[in-house]
C-alpha angles and dihedrals in degrees: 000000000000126000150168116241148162106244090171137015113255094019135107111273109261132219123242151147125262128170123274107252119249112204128234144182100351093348124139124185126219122211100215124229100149133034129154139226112244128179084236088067093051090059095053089055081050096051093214140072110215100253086182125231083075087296129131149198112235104222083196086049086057094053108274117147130203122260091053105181094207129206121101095165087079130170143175160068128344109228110150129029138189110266081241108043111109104242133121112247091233091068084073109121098024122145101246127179115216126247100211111180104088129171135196088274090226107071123093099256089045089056097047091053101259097118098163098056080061108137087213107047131202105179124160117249095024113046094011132038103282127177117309075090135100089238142357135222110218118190102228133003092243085090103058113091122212104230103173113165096032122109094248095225080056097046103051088065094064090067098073109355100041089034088050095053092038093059087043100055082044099067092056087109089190129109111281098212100041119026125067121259119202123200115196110201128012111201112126100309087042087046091063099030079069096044091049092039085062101045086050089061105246104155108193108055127165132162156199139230133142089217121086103213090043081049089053096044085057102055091045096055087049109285104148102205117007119195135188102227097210089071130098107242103034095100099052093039086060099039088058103064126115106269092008125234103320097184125011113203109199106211096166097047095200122129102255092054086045099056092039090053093046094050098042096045101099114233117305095023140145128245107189112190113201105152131088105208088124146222128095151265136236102219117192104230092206086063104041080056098046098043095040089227115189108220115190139158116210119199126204103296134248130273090270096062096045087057085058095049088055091044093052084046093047089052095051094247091123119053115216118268112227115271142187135210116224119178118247099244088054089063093125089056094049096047090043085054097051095046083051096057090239095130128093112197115351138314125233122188100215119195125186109241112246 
């Protein structure tokens, strides 16, 4: 079959054949129509994450083998399944999302259903074969998510952009109705981070983008004050807010949003760091202790979570994010768009199943 892979780092994704998975045991196998286009998935072209001070993280040193077939935003019919996976036969030739962020299934934080927190992880699309693929095997039926009623290039996005900014808005542990929430960065992920924050109920939302039409999107999907932070006066305008910035999610994770997250949020505040632009970030330990910050990374989310974010969809709590179909052999243009900052919502590579 044919599929979309990394055959070396820092080069455009090839494609090549690969043979059509044959389930076993519990195995179920998805025939992909959607999948989306994620940054994660530019960094893995890449093979390193920006640790900042000229070092870097080794993706092959984390386990990431070539050829990586990429795609974690996967999405698409059921047509074979594992003499073993529990699953009704009539359920062949559904529409599933995937669940990606798979684990060892034997650790503590596995076992407790936080997957993706995994210290050995086996996620598709990144340590085992994911979407830009004709089809995907995927290793029990438990990850696949029902999401009748929602347009599917929309849905596949849910699976790492919506779950990530689902498990993100979460962990702004503050009062919804009363404390401040600050989104920095509100590209796709930030995009949703706003509309999520919202359906969750958080009252008060501002955010923060240096550019001015991602600024305006925002506003117009409920932001309440939205500020450039380059600019001058964008510290002390938010600082100054009744009540102050309660809680600050990073979207972006590179050091001048970092810096800037960690200096608006008021005393006793939470900086929540979610994206993986890269770099880091000097933190004067005095403060940290003066002020009781609260520093945390948050890292995609679990299965659970992503069955909340479907229900809040399915309920029309969430308004659909702008997306674009690309098709799958376009993949390189799509990837080089999205590195270039040339996208406005998210991209899905769609493929006409045979």
């Amino acid at each position: 079959m044919r599929s979309y892979a990394v055959t070396y780092f820092c080069a455009p994704v090839e494609a090549i054949d690969t043979p059509a998975p044959e389930p076993k045991g519990t195995e179920v196998v998805i025939e992909v129509t959607r999948c989306g286009v994620c940054h994660s998935d530019l960094h893995l072209q890449e093979g390193f994450y920006d640790l900042g001070g000229g070092k870097k993280l080794s993706l092959a040193d984390r386990g990431v083998k070539l050829p990586a077939v990429l795609g974690h935003e996967v999405l698409g019919r059921l047509v074979a399944k594992g003499p073993d996976a529990p699953i009704d036969d009539n359920q062949i030739g559904r529409t599933f999302l995937v669940y990606p962020w798979l684990g060892c299934g034997s650790c503590a934080p596995c076992l407790s259903g936080r997957e993706n927190e995994c210290p050995k992880p086996s996620s598709i699309g990144v340590h085992r074969p994911g979407g830009y693929s004709e089809r995907c095997l995927v290793p029990h039926p438990r990850y696949l998510v029902d999401i009748s009623g929602i347009n599917p290039t929309l849905a596949a996005t849910y699976a790492c952009s919506g779950l990530t900014a689902f498990g993100a808005i979460k962990k702004a542990d503050i009062d919804r109705e009363k404390d401040r929430l600050l989104i920095i960065g509100v590209g796709g992920v930030g995009l949703s981070g706003l509309q999520i924050a919202k359906a969750l109920g958080f009252r008060n939302v501002v955010v923060a983008d240096i550019d001015p039409e991602k600024r305006a999107l925002a506003l117009s999907n409920g932001a309440d004050l939205a500020v450039d932070p380059r600019g001058p006066e964008a510290l002390g305008t938010l600082q100054a807010l009744d009540g102050g910035i309660a809680a600050a999610v990073d979207f972006v994770g590179a050091r001048a949003t970092a810096e800037f997250g960690t200096s608006v949020v008021r005393k006793s505040g939470l900086y929540v760091i979610v994206g993986l632009f890269g770099g880091d970030m000097t933190v004067s330990l005095p403060m940290l202790v003066l002020r009781a910050l609260t520093v945390r990374g948050s890292y995609v989310g679990n299965l659970q979570d992503l069955r909340e974010l479907i229900d809040l969809v399915k309920a029309g709590r969430i308004p659909p994010l702008p997306v674009e179909e690309v098709p799958m052999e376009a993949v390189n243009s799509a990837m080089d768009r999205l590195r270039a900052g040339q996208v406005k919502g998210r991209l899905v590579l769609t493929r006409e199943p045979a």
